[in-house]
C-alpha positions, 0 to 999 in steps of 0.5 A: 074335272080331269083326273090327277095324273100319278108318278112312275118309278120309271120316271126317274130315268128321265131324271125326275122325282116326284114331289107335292104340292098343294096336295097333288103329285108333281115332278121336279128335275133333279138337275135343274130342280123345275117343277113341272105341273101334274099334267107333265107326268108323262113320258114324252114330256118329262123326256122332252125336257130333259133332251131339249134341256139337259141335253148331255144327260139325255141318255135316259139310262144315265139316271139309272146308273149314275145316280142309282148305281149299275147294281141298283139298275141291274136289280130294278130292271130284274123286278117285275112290278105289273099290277097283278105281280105287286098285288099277288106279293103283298097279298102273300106277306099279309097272309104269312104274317096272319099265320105267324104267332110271334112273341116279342120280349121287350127289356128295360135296363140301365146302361153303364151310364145309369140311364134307363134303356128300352130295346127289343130283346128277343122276336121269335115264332111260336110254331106250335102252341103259345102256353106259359110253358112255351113261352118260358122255354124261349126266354131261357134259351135265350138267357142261356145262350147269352149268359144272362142270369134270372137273379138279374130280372127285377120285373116282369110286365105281361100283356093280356093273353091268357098263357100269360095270366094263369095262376098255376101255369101263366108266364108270371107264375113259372118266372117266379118260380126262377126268381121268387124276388121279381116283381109281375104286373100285368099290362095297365094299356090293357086293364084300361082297354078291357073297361072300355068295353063295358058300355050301357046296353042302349051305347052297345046297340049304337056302337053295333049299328055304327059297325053295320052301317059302316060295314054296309058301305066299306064291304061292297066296291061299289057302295065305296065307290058311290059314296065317295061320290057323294063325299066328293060331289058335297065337298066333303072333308073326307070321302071314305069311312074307316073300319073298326078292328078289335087288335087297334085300340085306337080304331073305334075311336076314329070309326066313330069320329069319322061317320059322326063327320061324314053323317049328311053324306051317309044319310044321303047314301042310305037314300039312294040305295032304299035302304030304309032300315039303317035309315030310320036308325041313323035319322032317329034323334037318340041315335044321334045323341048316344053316338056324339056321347061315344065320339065324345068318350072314345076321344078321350079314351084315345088319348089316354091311350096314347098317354099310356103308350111309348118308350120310356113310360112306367107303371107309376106315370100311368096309373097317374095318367088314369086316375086324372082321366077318372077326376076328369069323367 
């Protein structure tokens, strides 16, 4: 089966855009609007089509400039866009952005039409430590700055950090000490992700075997390579596993879900590869059992989170939401 060919930003000189289409790239005129198959995705063709069919905009700089502007083409042709120059920049922005410890401060207030609003109030870099006391002092030169009144503050909402918790030096402490009148509360998303994480002990070794066997496929560019192989061979629904990250609630959820509907195909991965260990565990039938169970759990987990999330949510919606989940178990 040949390879499905993939748009290039320089096509648009040609005068086409790239669309889908039954799940393969294509690309369409944007004179005419044709679209051609994905096996036109080549210079002289789609250059072909636009001398023997728009011959007026043949010049393949017209796009470029006409459509994009002499400024947006002065600044594209300035950008060097090779494989190893693309990956070395985005592997600097990941880099500078696991170094940052940034606080964010969300506000919730009514507008003068009295309807509750939900912006970001403040984002700034904590450049040394992250204690309560740091993070107190950025708020205030921030209320400082604009003329904005502690006695104003009705609630205070933290997350789960441990600068935020203290009893003497936590954030919520020093607020009060602002505004004795404020009501604190702590992250209820947060309270809910904590309990998800005590799990019976037979459930933990599961969970932890799920992680090794995915770990096994996912770390190694050739195992990826040979079990998406095998995904596509089988006409797998997915071809690839998903990792698991503590910061993502949501991930262990969709880990689990992920290798429970790809297990066929792992098991045939852990044949080929002699891999007789995770084997005999993946095959034993009270692996089998426990792992549908925490499929089955982390889904409505999941969805509980997302019920807990999003603009606009308080505490009393929440704490509803979690209590109808407990009903439910």
């Amino acid at each position: 089966m040949a390879s499905k060919k993939k748009y290039g930003d320089g096509y648009i000189k040609f005068g086409f855009i790239a669309i889908e289409t039954n799940r393969e790239i294509r690309p369409q005129c944007v004179i005419c609007v044709t679209v051609l198959s994905n096996d036109a995705l080549k210079p002289a063709k789609l250059e072909r089509h636009l001398k023997s069919v728009h011959s007026k905009f043949s010049d393949p700089e017209f796009f470029m400039e006409e459509i994009l502007g002499a400024e947006a083409k002065k600044k594209i042709q300035e950008i060097p866009l090779s494989n190893n120059t693309v990956k070395a920049r985005i592997d600097k922005m990941s880099f500078d952005i696991e170094e940052q410890l940034l606080l964010l401060v969300f506000v919730r207030f009514l507008d003068n039409d009295n309807l509750i609003k939900e912006e970001l109030l403040l984002l700034q870099e904590l450049s040394t430590t992250s204690k309560g006391s740091d993070i107190l002092k950025i708020i205030n030169n921030y209320f400082e700055k604009h003329d904005i009144m502690w006695e104003k503050l009705a609630g205070f909402y933290t997350d789960g950090a441990s600068a935020m918790l203290g009893s003497r030096s936590g954030l919520a402490t020093l607020v009060k000490e602002k505004n004795r009148k404020v009501l604190t509360t702590h992250c209820i998303i947060h309270r809910q992700a904590l309990a998800s994480k005590t799990l019976a002990e037979e459930l933990q070794y599961t969970l932890k075997q799920v992680i090794k066997l995915v770990n096994t496929i996912k770390t190694s560019a050739l195992n990826t390579r040979i079990f998406k192989k095998i995904c596509s061979d089988l006409d797998s629904e997915y071809e690839t596993l998903l990792f698991h990250t503590e910061v993502l609630w949501l991930s262990k959820g969709n880990m689990l879900a992920r290798l429970f509907s790809l297990k066929e195909e792992v098991v045939m991965f852990l044949i080929e590869k002699k891999n007789d260990n995770l084997l005999k565990c993946i095959c034993d039938h009270k692996f089998e059992i426990y792992l549908a169970y925490l499929v089955d759990i982390f889904e409505h987990l999941n969805k509980l989170n997302l019920q807990l999330k999003g603009s606009g949510n308080n505490k009393l919606e929440g704490s509803a939401n979690i209590f109808i989940f407990e009903d439910k178990l």
